[in-house]
Rosetta silent file (secondary structure, phi, psi, omega in degrees, C-alpha in Angstrom):
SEQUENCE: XXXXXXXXXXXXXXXXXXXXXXXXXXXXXXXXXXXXXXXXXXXXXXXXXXXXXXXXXXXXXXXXXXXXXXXXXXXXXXXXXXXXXXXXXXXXXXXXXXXXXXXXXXXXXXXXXXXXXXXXXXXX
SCORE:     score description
SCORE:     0.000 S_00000001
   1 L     0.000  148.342 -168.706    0.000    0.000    0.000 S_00000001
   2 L  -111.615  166.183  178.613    1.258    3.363   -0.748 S_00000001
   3 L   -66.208  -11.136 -175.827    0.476    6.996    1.174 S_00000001
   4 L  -119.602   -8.737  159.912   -2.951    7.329   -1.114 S_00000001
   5 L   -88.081  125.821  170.795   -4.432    4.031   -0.818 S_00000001
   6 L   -47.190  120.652  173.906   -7.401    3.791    1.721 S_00000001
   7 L   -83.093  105.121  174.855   -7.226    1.227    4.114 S_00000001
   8 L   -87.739  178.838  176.306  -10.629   -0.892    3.910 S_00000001
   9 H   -61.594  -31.998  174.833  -12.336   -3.771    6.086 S_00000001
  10 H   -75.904  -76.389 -149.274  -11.685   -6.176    3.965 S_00000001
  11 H   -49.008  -53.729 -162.423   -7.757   -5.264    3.260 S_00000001
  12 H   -70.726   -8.915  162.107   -7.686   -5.149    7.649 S_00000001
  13 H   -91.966  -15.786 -175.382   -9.012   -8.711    7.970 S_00000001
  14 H   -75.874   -3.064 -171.299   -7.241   -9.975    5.120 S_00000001
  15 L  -128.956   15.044 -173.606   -3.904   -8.868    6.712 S_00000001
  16 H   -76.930  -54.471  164.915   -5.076   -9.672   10.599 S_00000001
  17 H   -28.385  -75.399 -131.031   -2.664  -12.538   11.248 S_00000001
  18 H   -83.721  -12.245  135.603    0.093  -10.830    9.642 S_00000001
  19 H   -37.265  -75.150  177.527   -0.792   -8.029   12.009 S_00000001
  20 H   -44.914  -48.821  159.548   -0.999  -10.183   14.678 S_00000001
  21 L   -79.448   -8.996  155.488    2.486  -11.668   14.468 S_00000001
  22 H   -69.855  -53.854  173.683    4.276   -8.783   13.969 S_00000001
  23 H   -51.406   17.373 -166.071    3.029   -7.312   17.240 S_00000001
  24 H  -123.386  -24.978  120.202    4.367  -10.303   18.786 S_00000001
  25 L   -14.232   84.948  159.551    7.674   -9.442   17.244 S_00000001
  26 L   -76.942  133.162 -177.855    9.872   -6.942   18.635 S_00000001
  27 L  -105.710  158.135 -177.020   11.723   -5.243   15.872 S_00000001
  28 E  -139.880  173.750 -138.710   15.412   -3.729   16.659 S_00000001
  29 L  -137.847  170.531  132.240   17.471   -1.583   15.028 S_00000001
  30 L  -111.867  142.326  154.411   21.159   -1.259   14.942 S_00000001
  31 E  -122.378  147.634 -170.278   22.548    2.730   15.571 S_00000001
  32 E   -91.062  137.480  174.751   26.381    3.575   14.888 S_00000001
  33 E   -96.155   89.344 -174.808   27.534    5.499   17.674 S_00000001
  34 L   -25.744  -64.231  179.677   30.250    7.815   16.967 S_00000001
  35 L   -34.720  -60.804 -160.686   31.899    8.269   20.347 S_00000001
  36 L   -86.131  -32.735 -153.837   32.517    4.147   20.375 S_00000001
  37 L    57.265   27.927  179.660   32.877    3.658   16.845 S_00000001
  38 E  -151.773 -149.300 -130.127   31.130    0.898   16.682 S_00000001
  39 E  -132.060  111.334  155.370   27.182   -0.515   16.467 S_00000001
  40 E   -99.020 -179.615 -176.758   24.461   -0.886   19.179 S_00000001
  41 E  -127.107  121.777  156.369   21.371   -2.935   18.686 S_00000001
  42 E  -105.704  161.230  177.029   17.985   -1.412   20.379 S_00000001
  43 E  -111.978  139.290  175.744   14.575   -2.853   20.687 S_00000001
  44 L   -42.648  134.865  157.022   11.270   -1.693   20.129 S_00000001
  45 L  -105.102  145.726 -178.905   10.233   -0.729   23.407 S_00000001
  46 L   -53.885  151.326  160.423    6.379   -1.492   25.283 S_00000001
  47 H   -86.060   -5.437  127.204    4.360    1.275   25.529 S_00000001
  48 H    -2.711  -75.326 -177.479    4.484    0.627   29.159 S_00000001
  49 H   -59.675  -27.788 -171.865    8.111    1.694   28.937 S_00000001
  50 H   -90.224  -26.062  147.148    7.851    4.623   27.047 S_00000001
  51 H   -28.788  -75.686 -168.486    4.947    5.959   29.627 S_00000001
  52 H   -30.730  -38.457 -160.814    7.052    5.027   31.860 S_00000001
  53 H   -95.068  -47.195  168.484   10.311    7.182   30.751 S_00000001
  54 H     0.114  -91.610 -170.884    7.432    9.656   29.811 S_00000001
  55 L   -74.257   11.651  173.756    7.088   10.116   32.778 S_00000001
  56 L   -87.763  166.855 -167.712   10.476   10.855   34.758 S_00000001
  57 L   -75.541  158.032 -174.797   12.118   13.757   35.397 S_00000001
  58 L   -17.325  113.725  151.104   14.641   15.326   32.403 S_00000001
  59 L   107.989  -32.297 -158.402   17.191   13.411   31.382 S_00000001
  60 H  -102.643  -27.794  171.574   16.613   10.279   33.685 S_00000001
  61 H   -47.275  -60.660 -170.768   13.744    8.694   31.088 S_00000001
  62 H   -37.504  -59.187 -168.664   16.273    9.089   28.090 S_00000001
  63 H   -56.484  -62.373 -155.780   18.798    6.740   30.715 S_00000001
  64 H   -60.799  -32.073  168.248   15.917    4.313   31.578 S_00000001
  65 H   -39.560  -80.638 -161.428   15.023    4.353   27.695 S_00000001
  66 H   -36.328 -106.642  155.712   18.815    3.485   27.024 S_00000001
  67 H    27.494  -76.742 -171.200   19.059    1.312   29.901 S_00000001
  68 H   -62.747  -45.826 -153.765   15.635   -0.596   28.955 S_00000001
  69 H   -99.134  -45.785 -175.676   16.305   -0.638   25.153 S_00000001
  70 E   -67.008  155.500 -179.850   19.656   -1.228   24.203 S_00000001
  71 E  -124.859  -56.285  146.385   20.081   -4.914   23.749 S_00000001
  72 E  -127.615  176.040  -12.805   23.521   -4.964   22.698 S_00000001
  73 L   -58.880  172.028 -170.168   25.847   -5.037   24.579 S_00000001
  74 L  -106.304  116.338 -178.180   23.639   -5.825   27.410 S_00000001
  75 L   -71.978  -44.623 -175.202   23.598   -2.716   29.708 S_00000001
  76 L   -79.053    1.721 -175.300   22.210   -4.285   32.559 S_00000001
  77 L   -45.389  138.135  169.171   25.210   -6.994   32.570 S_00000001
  78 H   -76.727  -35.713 -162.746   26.149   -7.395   36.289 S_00000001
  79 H   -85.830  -52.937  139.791   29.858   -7.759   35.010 S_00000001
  80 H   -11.573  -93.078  178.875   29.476   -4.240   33.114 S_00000001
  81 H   -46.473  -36.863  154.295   28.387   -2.626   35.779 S_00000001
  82 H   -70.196  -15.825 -175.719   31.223   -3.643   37.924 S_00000001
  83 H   -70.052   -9.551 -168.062   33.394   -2.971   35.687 S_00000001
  84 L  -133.239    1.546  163.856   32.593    0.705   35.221 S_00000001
  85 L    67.354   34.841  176.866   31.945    0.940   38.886 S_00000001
  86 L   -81.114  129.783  165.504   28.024    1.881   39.068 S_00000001
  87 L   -93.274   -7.284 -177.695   26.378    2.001   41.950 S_00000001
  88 L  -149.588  152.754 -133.606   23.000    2.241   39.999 S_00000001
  89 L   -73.431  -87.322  174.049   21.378    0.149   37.143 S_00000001
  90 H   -27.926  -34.087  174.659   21.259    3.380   34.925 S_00000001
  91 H   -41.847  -50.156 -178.576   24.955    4.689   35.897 S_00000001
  92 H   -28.289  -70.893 -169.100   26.062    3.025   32.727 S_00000001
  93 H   -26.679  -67.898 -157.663   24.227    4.803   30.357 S_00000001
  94 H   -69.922 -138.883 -105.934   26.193    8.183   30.982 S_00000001
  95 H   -18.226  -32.610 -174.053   29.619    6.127   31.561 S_00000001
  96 H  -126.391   -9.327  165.098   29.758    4.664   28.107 S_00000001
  97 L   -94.519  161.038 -173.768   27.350    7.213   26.062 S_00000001
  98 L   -91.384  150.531  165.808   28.512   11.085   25.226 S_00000001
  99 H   -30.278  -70.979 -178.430   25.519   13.699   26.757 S_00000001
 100 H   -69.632   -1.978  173.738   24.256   14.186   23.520 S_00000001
 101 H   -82.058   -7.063 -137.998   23.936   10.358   22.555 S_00000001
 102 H   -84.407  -67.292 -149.221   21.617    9.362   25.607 S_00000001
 103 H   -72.284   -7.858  172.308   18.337   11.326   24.105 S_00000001
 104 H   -50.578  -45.638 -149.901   19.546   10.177   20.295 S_00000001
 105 H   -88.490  -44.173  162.309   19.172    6.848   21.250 S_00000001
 106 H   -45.799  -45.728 -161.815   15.854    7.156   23.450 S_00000001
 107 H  -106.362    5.657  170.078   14.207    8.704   20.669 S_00000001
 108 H   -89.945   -9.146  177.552   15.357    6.509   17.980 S_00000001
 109 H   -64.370  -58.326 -150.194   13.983    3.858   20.854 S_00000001
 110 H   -82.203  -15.521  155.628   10.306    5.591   20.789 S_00000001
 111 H   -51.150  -54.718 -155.580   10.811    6.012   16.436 S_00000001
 112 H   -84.607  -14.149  161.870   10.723    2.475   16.297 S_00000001
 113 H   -55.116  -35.475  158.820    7.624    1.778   18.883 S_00000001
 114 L    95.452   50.398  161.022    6.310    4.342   16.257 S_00000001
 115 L   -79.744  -25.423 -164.986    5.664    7.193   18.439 S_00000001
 116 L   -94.788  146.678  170.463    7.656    9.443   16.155 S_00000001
 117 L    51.005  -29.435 -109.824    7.026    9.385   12.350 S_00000001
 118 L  -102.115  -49.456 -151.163    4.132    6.490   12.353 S_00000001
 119 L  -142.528  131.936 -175.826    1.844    9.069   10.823 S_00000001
 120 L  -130.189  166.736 -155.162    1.637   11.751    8.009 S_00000001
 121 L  -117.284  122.932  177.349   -1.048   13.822    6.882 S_00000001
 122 L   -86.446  141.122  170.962   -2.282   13.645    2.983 S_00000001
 123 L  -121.704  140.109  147.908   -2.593   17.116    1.703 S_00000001
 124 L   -51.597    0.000    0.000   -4.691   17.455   -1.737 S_00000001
């Protein structure tokens, strides 16, 4: 389907399985990070989670995004975290991302949940 075809009743049951199993499906992403020079992988995140980051104060959703989302490396590794000396789950994030990566990555987290982009407006 294209931006000008009309979604009908029929085309949404004829496509409800295929519906169905994608939401069942988390899709991830890889983003190149400068700072590291290398590749993370993130995951769609629930929209649980993104409430969730929603709702914290500045700066600490973006970690819990991170935190939550990246898949690899695995952020929450207990072996990480000593290694980088955190006293809290979240310390990572700022330890191995630059300032300005932490809300890149959170909001390329809530693009692919499809909070972001999902929907455009036909103009005539």
């Amino acid at each position: 389907m294209n931006k000008r075809t009309k979604l009908t009743l029929e085309e949404l049951l004829r496509r409800k399985e295929q519906m169905l199993q994608a939401k069942k499906t988390k899709r991830t992403q890889d983003l190149y990070i400068k700072s590291l020079d290398a590749v993370i992988t993130i995951e769609e995140p629930t929209g649980e989670l993104c409430r969730d980051a929603n709702d914290m104060d500045a700066g600490e959703g973006d970690k819990y995004m991170c935190l939550e989302s990246v898949r690899e490396p695995n952020l929450k590794s207990r072996e990480l975290q000593e290694a980088f000396g955190c006293n809290e789950p979240m310390d990572i994030v700022e330890k191995i991302f630059l300032p300005g990566e932490i809300p890149q990555i959170a909001i390329a987290c809530m693009k692919l949940a499809g909070y972001m982009g999902g929907v455009d407006e036909i103009k005539n």
